[in-house]
N, C-alpha and C positions, 0 to 999 in steps of 0.2 A: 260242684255237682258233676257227676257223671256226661260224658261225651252222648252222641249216638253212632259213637263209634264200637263197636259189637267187640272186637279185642285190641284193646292199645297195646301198640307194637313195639318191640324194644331189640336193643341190639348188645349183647355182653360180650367184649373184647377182654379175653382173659385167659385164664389157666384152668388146665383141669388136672385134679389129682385121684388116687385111690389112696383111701384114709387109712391107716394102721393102728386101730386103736386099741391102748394097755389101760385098763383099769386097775388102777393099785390104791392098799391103805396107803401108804406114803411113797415119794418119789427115791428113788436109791442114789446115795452120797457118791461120789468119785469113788469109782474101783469097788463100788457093793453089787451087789446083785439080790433083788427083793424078789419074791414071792406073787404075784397078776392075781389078782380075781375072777380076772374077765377077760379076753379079746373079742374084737369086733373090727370087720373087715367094712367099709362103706366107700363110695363114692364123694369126692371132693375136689379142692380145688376151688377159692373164693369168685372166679370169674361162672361156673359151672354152679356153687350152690346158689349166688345171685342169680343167675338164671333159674333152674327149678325153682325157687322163693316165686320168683315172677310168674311163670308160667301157674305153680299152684294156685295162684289169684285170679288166674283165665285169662294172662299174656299172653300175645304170641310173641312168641323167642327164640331170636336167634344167636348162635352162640359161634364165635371167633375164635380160635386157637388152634391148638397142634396136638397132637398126639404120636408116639412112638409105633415101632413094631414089636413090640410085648403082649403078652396076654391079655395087659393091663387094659390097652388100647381098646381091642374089641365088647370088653367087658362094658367099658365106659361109651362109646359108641350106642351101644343096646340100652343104655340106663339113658340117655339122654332123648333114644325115640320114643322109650315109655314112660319119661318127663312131659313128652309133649313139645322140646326143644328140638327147635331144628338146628341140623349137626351139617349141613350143606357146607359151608365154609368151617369144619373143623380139617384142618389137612392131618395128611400122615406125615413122618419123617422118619428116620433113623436112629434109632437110640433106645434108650428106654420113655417112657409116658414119665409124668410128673407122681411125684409118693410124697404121703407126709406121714411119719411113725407121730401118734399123737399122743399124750399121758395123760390120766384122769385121775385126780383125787377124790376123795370122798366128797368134798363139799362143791366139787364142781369144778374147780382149777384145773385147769389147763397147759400142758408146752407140748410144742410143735417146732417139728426142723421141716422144713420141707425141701424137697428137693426138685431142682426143676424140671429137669429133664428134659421132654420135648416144650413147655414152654418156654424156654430160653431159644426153640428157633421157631417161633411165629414170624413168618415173614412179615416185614413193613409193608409194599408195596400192597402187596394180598389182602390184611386187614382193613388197609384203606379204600381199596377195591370191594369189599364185602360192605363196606359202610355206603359207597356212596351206590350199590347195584341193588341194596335192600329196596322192598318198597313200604310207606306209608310209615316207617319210623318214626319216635317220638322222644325218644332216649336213648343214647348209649352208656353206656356202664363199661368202668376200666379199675384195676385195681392196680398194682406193685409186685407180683409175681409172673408177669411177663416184661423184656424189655420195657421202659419207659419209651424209648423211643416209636418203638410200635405204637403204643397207647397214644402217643401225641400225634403220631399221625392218623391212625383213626379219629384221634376228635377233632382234629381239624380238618378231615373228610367231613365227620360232621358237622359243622358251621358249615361248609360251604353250604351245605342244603338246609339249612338255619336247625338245626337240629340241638336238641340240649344235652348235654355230656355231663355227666356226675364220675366225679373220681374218690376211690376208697383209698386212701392210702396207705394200703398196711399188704406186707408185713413194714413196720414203722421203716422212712427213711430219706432222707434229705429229695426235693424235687427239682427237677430240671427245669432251669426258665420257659423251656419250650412247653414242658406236661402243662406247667401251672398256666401256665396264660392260656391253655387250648380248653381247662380247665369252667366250669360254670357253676359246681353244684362241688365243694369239698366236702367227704364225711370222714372224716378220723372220729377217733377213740382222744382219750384225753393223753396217752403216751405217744400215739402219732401225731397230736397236735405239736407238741411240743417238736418232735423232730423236724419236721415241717416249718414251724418257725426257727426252728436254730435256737431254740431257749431250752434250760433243763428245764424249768416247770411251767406250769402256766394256770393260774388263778378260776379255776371255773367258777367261782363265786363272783367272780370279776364283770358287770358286763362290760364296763367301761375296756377293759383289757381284752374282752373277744372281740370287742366291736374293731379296737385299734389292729387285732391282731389280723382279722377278713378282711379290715381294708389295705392292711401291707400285701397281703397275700394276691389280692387283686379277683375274692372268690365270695360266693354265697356258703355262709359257714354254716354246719352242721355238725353238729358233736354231739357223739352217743358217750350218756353217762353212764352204763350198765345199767345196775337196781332204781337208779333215780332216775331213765325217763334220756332226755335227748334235750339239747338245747340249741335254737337258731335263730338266726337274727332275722328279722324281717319289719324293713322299712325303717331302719337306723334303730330297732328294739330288739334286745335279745329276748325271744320269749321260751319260757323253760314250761314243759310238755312231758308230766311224771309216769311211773308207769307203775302198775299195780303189785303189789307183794306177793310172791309167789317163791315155791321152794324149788330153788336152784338144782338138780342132780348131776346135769353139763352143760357149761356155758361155751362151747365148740360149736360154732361154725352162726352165734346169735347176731353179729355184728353183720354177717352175710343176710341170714335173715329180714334184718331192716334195712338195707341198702337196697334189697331183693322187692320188698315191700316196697319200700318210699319211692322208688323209682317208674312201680308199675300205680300208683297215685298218683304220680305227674302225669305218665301218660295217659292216665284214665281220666284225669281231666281235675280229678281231686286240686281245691285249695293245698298251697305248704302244711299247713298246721294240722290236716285231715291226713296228708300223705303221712307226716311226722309219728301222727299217733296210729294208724296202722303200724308203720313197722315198730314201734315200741311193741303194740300186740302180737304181731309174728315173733317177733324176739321174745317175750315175755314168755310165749306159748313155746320154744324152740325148746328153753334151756331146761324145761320141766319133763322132758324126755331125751337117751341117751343118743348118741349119734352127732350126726351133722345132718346130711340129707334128708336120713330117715326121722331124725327131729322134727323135721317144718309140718307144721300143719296140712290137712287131705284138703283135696280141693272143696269138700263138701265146709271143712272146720275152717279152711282160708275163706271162703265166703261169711262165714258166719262173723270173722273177726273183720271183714270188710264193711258186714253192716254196722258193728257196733264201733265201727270206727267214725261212720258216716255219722249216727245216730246222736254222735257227741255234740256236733253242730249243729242238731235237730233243739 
């Protein structure tokens, strides 16, 4: 159940991007040049849509990173005060802000390059500084598109104030002893999992093999299946948590979504398995409209998918 805490509060250490998105019938071969349907310019960046996800649900959020002196900067600065994020700890620096040119297929498939740009200089000290001067936090959030090293020390900024840290790890890619043990709450996809463990593949039908696999890792495991829902272990049981059939258009920026989701469930006081199926519903509701940002549900439609996430346990 819900706190009688009025907004749980949360803290995303991350990256901000501006989205460059190409809708085409098919992707172009080495050295083709195909024909767009669409573009669409948005606001992104996994550490920034994690956040807006939150705050749509009535977090209050704060948001950690960097940003350049480009256009881009200012653009994304203003999108974040009329998110409802607070942008207090996003510094500026020198360079360009972070971009990701993104491709759309017809059926919803996805590629992204992103580039870092000012996420690659989030200061360490700074972010740990922003975690431990927050007040009444309940979560931080961290992903793999700024320094790992920053990330680890923000979450063990937070532990020291017992604070819960969840890490997205994607874009998919080997972790630092240091991230993983500052670590509490892992969310991969089933291709970060594997990177993550050092395995090519790894059995999601397995519970026996996730279970072995969260306890190597030394983390509470959570793994988003796409169309089938999210699976996580709780109390030595993997419990698998489906998600409803819906027609795909873009699945960019869904995985944010539920990390967005499931994170402001913990802080809001939600059971695991209530936080779980919220963000299945933000994700399920994301990818049924184009975009990233402008995907996630309004704060009036993130309520509504809050209640009927509660209502599950009713």
């Amino acid at each position: 159940m819900l706190t009688d805490q009025p907004e749980p509060v949360i803290a995303v250490v991350g990256s901000l991007n501006i989205d460059l998105v190409a809708y085409a019938k098919r992707m172009p071969n080495a050295g083709e040049t195909v024909i767009g349907e669409r573009f669409q310019m948005g606001f992104g960046g996994k550490g920034a849509n994690q956040a807006v996800m939150a705050a749509r649900l009535g977090g209050r959020v704060s948001m950690v990173g960097a940003l350049g002196d480009d256009v881009f900067a200012g653009m994304t600065h203003e999108n974040l005060e009329r998110q409802r994020v607070d942008a207090t700890h996003v510094a500026r620096v020198e360079g360009s802000s972070g971009v990701a040119p993104i491709w759309v297929e017809p059926d919803g498939t996805n590629r992204i390059i992103v580039v870092p740009g000012a996420n690659d200089r989030v200061d360490l000290d700074s972010a740990a500084s922003a975690v431990r001067s927050l007040d009444g936090v309940e979560v931080v959030i961290g992903q793999l598109e700024i320094p790992q090293r920053v990330t680890a020390a923000a979450f063990r900024a937070a532990h020291e104030r017992g604070i819960r840290t969840i890490l997205n790890p994607a874009p998919a890619a080997a972790l630092t002893p240091e991230l993983l043990e500052a670590s509490d709450y892992l969310i991969p996809n089933e291709h970060e999992l594997g990177m993550v463990a050092g395995v090519e593949s790894i059995d999601l039908a397995d519970d026996a093999m996730l279970l072995d696999t969260a306890k190597s890792l030394g983390v509470r495991l959570l793994v988003t299946l796409g169309a089938r829902g999210a699976a996580i272990e709780v109390d030595g049981v993997v419990r698998r948590i489906p998600a409803e059939p819906v027609e795909a258009i873009d699945t960019t920026g869904a995985g944010d979504a539920f990390v967005g989701a499931f994170a402001y469930g913990l802080a809001a006081g939600l059971d695991e398995l209530t936080a779980v199926r919220l963000g299945i519903l933000c994700a399920s509701d994301s990818v049924t409209k184009p975009g990233t940002q402008s995907s996630f549900a309004t704060p009036d439609e993130a309520a509504a998918l809050l209640a009927r996430a509660r209502s599950a346990d009713d």
